[in-house]
N, CA, C and O atoms as CSV, one atom per row, in Angstrom:
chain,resi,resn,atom,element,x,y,z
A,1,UNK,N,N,9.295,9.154,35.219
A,1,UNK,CA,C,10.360,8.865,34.281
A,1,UNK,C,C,10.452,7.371,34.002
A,1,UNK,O,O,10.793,6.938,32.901
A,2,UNK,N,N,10.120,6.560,35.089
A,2,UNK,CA,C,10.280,4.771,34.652
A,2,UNK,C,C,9.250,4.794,33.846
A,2,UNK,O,O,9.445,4.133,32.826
A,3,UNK,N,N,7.835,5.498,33.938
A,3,UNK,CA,C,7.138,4.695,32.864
A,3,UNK,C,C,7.358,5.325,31.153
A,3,UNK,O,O,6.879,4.694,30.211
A,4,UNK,N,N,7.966,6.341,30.987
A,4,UNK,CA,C,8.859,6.880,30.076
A,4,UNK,C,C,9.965,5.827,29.137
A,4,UNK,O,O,10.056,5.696,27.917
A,5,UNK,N,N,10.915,5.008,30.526
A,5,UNK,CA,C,11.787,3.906,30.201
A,5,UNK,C,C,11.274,2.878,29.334
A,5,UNK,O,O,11.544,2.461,28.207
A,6,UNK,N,N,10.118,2.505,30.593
A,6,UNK,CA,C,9.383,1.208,30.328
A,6,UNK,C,C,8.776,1.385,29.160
A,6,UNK,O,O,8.654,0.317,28.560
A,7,UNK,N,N,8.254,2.502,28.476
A,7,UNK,CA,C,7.205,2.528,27.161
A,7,UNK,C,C,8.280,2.393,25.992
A,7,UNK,O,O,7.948,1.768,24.984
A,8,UNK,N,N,9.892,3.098,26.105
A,8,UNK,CA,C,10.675,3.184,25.458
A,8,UNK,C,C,10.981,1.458,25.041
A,8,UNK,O,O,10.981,0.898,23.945
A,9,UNK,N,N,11.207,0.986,26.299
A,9,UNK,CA,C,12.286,-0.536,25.837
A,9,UNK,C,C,10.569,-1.324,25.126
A,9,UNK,O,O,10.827,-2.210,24.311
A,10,UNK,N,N,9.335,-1.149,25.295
A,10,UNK,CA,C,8.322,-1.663,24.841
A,10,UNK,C,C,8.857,-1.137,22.995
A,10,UNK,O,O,9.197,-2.065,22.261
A,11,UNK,N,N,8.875,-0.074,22.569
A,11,UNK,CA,C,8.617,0.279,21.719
A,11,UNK,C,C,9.562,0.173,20.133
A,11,UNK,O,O,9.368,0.061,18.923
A,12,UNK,N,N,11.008,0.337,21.439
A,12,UNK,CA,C,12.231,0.007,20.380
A,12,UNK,C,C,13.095,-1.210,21.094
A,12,UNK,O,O,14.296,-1.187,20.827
A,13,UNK,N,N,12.748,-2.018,21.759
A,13,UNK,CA,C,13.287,-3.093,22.058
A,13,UNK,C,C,14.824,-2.550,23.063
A,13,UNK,O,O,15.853,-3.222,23.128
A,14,UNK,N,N,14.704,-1.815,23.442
A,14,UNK,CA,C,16.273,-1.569,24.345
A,14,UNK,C,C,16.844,-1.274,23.217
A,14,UNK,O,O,16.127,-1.392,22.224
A,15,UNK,N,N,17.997,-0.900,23.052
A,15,UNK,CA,C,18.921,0.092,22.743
A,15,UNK,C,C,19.583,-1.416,21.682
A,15,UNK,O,O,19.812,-1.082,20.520
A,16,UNK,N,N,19.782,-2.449,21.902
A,16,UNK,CA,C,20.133,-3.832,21.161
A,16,UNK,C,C,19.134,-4.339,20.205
A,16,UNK,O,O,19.428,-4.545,19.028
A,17,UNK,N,N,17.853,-4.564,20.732
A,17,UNK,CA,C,16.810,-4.604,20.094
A,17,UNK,C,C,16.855,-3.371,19.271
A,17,UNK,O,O,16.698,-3.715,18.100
A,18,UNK,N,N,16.943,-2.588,19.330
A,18,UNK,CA,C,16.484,-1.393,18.051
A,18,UNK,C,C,17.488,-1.534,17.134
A,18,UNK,O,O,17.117,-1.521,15.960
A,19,UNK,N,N,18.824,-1.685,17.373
A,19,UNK,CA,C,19.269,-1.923,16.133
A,19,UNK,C,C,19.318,-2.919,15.317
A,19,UNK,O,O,19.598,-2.846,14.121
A,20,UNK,N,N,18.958,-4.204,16.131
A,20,UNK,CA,C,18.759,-5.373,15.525
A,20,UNK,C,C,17.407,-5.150,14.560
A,20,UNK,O,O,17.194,-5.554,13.417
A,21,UNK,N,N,16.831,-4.596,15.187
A,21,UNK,CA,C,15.354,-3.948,13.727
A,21,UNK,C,C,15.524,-3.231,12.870
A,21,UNK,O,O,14.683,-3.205,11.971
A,22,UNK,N,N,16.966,-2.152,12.796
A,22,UNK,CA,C,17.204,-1.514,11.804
A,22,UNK,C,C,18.137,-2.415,11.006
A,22,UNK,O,O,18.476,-1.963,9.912
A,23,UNK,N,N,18.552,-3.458,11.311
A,23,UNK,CA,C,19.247,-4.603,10.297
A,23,UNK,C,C,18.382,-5.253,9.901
A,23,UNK,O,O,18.210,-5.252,8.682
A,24,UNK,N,N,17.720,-5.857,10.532
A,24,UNK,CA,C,16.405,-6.598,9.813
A,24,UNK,C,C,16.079,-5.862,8.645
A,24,UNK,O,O,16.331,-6.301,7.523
A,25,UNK,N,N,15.398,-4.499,8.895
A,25,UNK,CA,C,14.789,-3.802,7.649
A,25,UNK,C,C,16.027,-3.238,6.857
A,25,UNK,O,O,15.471,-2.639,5.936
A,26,UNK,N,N,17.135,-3.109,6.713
A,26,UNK,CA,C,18.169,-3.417,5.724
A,26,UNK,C,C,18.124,-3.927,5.013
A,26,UNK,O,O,17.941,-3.522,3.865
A,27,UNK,N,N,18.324,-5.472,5.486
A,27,UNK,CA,C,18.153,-7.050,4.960
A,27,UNK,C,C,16.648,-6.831,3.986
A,27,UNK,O,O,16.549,-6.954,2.765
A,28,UNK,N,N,15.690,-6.514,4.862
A,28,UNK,CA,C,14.534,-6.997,3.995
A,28,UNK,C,C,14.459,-5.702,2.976
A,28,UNK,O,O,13.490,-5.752,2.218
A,29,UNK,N,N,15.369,-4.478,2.817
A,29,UNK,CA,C,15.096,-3.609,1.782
A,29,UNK,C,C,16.027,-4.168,0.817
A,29,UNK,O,O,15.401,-4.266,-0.239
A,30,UNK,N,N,17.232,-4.587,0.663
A,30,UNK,CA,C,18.229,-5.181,0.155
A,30,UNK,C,C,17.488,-6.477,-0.365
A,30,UNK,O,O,17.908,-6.651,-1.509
A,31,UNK,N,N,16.845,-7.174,-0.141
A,31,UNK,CA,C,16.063,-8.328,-0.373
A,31,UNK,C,C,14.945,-7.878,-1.841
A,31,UNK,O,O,14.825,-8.426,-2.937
A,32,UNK,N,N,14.078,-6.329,-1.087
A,32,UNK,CA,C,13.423,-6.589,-2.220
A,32,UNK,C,C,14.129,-5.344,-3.347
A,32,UNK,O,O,13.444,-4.642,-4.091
A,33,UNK,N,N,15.220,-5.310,-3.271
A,33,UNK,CA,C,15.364,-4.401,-4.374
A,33,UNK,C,C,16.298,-5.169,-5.523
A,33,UNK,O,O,17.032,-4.739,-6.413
A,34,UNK,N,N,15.930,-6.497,-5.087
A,34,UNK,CA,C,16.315,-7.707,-6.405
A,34,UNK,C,C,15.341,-7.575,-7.174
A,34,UNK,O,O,15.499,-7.092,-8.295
A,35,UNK,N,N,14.308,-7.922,-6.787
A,35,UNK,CA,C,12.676,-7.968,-7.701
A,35,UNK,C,C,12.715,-6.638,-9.001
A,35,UNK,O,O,12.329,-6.614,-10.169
A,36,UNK,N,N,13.319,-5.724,-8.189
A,36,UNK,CA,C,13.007,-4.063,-9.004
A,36,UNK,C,C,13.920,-4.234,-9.641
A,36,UNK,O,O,13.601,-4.414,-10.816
A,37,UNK,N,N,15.147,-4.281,-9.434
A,37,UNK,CA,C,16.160,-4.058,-10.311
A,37,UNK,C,C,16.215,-5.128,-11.666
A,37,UNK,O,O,16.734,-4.905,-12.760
A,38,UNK,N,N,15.492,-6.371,-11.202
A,38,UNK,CA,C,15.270,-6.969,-12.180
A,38,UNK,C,C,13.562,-6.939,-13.093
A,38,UNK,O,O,12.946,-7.461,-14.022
A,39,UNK,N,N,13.478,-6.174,-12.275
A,39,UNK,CA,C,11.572,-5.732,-13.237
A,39,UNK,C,C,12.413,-5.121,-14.907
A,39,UNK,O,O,12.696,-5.853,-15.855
A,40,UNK,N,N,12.592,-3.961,-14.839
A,40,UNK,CA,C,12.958,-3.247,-15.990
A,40,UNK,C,C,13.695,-4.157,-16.894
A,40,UNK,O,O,13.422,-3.939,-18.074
A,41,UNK,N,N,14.435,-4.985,-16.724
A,41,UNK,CA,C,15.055,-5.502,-18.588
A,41,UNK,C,C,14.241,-6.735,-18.198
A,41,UNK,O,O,14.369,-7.287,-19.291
A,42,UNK,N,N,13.547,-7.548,-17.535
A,42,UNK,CA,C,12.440,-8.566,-18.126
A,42,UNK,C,C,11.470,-7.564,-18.972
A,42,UNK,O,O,11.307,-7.802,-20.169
A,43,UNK,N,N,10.891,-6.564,-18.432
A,43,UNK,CA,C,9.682,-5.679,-18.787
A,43,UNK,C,C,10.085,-5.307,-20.576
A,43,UNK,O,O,9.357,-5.498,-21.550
A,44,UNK,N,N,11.507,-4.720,-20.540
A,44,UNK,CA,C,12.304,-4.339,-21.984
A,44,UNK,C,C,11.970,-5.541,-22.556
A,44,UNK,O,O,11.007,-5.369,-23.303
A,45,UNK,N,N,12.332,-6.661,-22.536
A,45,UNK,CA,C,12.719,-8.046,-23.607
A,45,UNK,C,C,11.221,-8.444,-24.022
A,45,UNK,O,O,10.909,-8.718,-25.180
A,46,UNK,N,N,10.352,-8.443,-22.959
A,46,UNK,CA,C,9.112,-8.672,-23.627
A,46,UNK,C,C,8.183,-7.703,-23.739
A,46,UNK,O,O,6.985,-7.970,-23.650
A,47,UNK,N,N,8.660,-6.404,-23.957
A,47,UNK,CA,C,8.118,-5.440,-25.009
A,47,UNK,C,C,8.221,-5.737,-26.169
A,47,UNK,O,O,7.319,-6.107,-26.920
A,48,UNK,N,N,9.523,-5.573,-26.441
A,48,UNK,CA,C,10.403,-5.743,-27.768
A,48,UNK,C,C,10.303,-6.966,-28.363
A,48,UNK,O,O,10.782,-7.110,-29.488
A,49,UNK,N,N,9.505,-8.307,-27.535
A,49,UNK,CA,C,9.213,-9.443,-28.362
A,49,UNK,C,C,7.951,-9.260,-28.842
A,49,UNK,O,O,7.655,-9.663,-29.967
A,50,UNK,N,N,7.053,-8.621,-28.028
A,50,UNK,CA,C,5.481,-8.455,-28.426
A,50,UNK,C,C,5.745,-7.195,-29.497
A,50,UNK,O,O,4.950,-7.293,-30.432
A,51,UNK,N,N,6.316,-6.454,-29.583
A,51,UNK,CA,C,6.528,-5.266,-30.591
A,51,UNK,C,C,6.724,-5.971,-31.929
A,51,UNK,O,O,5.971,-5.768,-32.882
A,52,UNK,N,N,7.960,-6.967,-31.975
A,52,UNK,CA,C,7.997,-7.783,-33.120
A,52,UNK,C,C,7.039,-8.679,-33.800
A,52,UNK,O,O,6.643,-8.797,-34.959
A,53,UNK,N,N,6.731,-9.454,-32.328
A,53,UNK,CA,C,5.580,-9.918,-32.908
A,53,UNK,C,C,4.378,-8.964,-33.551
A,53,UNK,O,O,4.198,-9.308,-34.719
A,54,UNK,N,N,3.883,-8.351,-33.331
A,54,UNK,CA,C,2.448,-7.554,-33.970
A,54,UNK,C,C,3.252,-6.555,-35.104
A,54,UNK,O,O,2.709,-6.693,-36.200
A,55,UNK,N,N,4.086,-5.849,-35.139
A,55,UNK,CA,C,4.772,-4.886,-36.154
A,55,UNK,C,C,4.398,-5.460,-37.256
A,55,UNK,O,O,3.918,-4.573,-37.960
A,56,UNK,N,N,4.350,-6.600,-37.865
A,56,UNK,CA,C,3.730,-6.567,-39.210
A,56,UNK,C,C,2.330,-6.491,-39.570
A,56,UNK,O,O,1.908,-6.189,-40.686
A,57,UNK,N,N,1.617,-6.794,-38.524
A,57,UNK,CA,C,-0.194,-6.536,-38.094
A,57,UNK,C,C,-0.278,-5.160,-38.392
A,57,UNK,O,O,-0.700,-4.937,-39.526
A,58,UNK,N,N,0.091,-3.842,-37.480
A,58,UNK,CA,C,0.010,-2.813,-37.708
A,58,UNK,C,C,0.468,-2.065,-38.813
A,58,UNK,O,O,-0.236,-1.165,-39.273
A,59,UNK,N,N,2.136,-2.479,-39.532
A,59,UNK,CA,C,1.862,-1.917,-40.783
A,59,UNK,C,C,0.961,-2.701,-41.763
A,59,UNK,O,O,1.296,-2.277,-42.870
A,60,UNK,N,N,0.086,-3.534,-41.913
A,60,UNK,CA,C,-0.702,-4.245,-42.765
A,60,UNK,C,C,-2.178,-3.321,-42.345
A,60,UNK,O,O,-2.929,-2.707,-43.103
A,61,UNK,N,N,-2.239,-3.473,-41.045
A,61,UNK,CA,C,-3.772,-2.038,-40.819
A,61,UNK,C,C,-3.384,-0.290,-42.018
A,61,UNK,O,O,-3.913,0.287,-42.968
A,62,UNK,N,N,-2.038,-0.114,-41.039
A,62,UNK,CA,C,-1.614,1.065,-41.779
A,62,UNK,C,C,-2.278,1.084,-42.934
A,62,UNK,O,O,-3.425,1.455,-43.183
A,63,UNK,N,N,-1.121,0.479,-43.874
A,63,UNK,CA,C,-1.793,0.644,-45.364
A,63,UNK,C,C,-2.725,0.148,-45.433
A,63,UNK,O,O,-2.715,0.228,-46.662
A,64,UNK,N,N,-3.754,-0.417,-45.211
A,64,UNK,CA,C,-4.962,-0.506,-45.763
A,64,UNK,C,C,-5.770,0.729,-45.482
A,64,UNK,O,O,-6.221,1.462,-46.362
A,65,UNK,N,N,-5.922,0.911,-44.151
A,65,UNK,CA,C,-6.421,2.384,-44.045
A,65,UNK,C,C,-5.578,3.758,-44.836
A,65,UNK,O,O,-6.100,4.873,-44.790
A,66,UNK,N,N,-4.381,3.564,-45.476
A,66,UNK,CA,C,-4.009,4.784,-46.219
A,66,UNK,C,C,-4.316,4.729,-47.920
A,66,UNK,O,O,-4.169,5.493,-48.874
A,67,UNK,N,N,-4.909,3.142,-47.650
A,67,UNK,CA,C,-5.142,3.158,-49.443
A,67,UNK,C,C,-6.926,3.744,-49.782
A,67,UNK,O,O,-7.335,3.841,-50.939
């Protein structure tokens, strides 16, 4: 049974240690879910600038290929 203990406090740090690792990875999920939440409306704004930009390119292909 001690080497049971002993592999335990190796593995999750004692009963203090383990939760101090489940705050850590809190922190660091909370950390990166800035990046994501801000991916989608950078990703939107420069769609919608490159869309503007070329939209008159493509209807100028359009009609030429419909004439």
């Amino acid at each position: 049974m001690a080497k049971f203990a002993d592999h335990m406090e190796k593995v999750a740090g004692g009963i203090v240690g383990g939760y101090q690792k489940i705050e850590d990875g809190v922190v660091v999920g909370l950390v990166g879910m800035v990046p994501v939440a801000l991916a989608y409306p950078i990703y939107d704004r420069v769609l919608k600038k490159q869309r503007e930009k070329i939209a008159p390119e493509v209807l100028r292909l359009t009609d030429e290929l419909l004439k």
